[in-house]
N, C-alpha and C positions, 0 to 999 in steps of 0.2 A: 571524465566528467562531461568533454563534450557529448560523447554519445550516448549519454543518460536525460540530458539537456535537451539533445537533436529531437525523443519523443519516449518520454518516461514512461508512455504505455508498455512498450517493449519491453519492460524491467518490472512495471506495477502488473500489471494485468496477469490473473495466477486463477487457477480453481483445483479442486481435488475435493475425493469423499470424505464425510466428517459422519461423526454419528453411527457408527461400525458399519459405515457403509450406504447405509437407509439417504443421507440428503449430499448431492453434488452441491457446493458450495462452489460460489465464483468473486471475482474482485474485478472489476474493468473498469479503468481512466480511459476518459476521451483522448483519441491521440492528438499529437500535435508536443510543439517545444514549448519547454522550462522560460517562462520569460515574466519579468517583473510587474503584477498586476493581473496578468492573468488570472481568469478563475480553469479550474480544472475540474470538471462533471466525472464524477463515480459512481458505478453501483455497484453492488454488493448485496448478497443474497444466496437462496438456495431454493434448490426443488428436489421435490421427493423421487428418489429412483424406485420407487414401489408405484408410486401415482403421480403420472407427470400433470396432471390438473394442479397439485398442494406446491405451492411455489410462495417465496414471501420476497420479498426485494425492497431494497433502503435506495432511494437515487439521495445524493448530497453531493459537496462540493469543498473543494479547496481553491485558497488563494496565494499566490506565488508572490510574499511578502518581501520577500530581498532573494537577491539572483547574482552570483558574480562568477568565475570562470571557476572557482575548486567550490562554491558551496549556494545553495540553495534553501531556501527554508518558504515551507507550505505553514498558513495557519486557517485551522477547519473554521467555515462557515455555519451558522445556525443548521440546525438536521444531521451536521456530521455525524456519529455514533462517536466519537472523541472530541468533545466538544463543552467547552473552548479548549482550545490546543493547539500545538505547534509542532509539524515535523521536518526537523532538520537534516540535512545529506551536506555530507561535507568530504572531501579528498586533500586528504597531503602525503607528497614524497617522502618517504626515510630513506634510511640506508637499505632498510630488506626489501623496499617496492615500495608499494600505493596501501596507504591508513584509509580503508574506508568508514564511515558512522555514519550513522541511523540515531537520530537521539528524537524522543516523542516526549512533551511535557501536556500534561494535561490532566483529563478524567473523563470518565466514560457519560454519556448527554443524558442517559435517563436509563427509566425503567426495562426498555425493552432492550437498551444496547447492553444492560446487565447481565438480562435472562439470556440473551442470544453469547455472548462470552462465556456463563456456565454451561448452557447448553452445546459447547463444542465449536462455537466463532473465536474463541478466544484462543487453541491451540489452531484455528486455522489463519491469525491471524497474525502470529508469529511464525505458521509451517510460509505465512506468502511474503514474511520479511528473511527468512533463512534461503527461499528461491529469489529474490530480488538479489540477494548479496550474492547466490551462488553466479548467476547472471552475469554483474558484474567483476568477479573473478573471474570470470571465462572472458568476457570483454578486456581487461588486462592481459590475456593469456595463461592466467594459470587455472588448471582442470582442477585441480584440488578444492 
């Protein structure tokens, strides 16, 4: 969890093709550390790999509402596209290794964070919560 802490970019920050290819899609947090109060600047967006002119981009922001050594919790700012909401990152020991969670309460902010989730943000949005978690498995050691 420290090294998720030390600069969450390194874990958030993710892009890949969505749309059978036609638009790159991207995620990028401002670097820097997990610290209580913080806000944390996002953007999120895509451009067309047919016409790199046709590009759309969301800037918005989270706030670092509680911070303690195994858990964190972000809750989005007006603009967010999941808004109002809260996403929580949490780690505890068991017996087989490190429990990591991802838990997001909320709803999506409006019309266009709808259209943009049917139109192909919404499996890209979970393809860049399945590379954060792969991330941190590799960060514990295990390639799996």
């Amino acid at each position: 969890m420290r090294t998720i802490r030390r600069d969450f970019s390194k874990f958030g920050n993710f892009s890949e093709l969505i749309d059978r290819g036609l638009v790159s899609a991207f995620l990028t947090f401002a670097p820097g550390p997990i610290t209580q109060g913080r806000v944390i600047d996002i953007a999120t967006g895509g451009l067309s790999t047919i016409d790199g002119s046709i590009s759309g981009a969301r800037n918005m922001s989270v706030t670092v509402t509680a911070a303690s050594t195994m858990s964190f919790t972000f809750t989005t700012n007006p603009g967010h596209v999941f808004y109002p909401g809260t996403i929580s990152f949490s780690a505890n020991d068991t017996e087989s290794g490190v429990h990591f969670e991802i838990r997001l309460h909320g709803q999506l902010a409006d019309r266009q964070a709808r259209v943009g989730y049917v139109l192909g943000f919404g499996k890209f949005e979970n393809d860049s919560w399945k590379h954060f978690l792969n991330l941190v498995r590799k960060s514990c050691g295990n390639e799996n």
